[in-house]
C-alpha positions as CSV (number, residue, x, y, z in Angstrom):
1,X,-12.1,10.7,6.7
2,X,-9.4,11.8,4.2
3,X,-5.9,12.1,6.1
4,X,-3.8,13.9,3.0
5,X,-5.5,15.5,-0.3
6,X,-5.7,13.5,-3.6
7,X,-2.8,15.8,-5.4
8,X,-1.2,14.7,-9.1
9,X,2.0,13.8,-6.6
10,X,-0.1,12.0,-4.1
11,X,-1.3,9.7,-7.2
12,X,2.2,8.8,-8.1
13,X,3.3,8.2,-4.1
14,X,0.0,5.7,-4.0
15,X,1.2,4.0,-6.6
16,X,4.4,3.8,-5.3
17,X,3.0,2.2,-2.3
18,X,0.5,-0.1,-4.4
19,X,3.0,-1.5,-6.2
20,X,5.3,-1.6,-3.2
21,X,2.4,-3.7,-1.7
22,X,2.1,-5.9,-4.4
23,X,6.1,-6.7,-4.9
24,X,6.5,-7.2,-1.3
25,X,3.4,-10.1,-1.3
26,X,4.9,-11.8,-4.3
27,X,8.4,-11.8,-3.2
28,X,7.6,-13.1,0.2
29,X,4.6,-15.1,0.0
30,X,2.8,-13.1,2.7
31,X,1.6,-9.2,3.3
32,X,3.9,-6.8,4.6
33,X,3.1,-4.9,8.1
34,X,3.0,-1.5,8.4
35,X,6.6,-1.3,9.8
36,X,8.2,-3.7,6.6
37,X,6.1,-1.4,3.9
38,X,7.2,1.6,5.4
39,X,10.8,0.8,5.5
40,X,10.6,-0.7,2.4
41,X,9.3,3.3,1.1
42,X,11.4,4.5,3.1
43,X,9.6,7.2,4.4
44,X,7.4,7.3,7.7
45,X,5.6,10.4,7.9
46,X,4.2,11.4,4.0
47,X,4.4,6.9,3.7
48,X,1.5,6.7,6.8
49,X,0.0,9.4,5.2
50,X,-0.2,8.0,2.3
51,X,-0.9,4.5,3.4
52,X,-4.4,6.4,5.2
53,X,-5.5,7.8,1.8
54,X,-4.9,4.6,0.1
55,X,-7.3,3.0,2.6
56,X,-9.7,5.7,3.2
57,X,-10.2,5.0,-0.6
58,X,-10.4,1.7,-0.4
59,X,-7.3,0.5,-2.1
60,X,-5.5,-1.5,0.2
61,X,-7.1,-3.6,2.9
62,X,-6.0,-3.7,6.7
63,X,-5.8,-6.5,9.3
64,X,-4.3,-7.8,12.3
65,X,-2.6,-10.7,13.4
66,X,0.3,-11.8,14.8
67,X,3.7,-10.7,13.0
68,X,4.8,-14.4,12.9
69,X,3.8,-17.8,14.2
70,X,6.4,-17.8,17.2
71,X,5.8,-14.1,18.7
72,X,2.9,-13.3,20.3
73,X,3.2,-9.1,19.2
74,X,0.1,-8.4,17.0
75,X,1.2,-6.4,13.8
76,X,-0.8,-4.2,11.2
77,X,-1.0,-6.3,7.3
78,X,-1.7,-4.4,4.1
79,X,-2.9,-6.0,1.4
80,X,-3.9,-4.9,-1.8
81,X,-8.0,-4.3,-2.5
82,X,-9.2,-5.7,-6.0
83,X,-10.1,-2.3,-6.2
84,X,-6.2,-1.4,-5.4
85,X,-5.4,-4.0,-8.1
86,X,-7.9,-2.0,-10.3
87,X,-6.5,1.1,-9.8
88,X,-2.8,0.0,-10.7
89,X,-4.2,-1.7,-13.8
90,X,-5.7,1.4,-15.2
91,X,-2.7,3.6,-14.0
92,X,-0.5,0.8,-16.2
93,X,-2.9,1.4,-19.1
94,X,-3.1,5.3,-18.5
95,X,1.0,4.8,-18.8
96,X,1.0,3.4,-22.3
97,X,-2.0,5.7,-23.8
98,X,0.6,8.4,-22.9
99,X,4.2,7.5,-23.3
């Protein structure tokens, strides 16, 4: 089930959140839930949206558990899919054919 359209603009706001993704992991040593990646875009709406496609296509990978080891709330991760990690790698070389 697609939630938003795969648009030119949709490409560049999944790689915005891909790379958002990816950043967030390496700087924290940990995957950010939905509500950290979201304010991280800073955008809630078209960012969920967004965040759907990118799973619907299998580019980023979802799980539960709990948002850290003294709460007992259970929080959404996102992680990148190697085939997210593909996709920004080809986007990178896409970049450098053009510019």
């Amino acid at each position: 089930m697609i939630h938003e359209k795969l648009t030119p603009g949709s490409l560049r706001a999944l790689v915005r959140l891909l790379t958002a993704v990816e950043d967030f992991s390496l700087a924290h040593g940990r995957d950010p839930y939905t509500r950290e990646l979201l304010g991280v875009l800073r955008s809630w709406g078209y960012g969920e949206s967004i965040l759907l496609l990118a799973w619907d296509l299998g580019l980023v990978e979802r799980y539960d558990d709990y948002c850290n080891e003294r709460s007992r709330r259970v929080c959404r991760f996102n992680r990148l899919s190697e085939r997210g990690r593909e996709f920004l790698r080809h986007y990178g070389e896409l970049l450098k054919l053009l510019g």
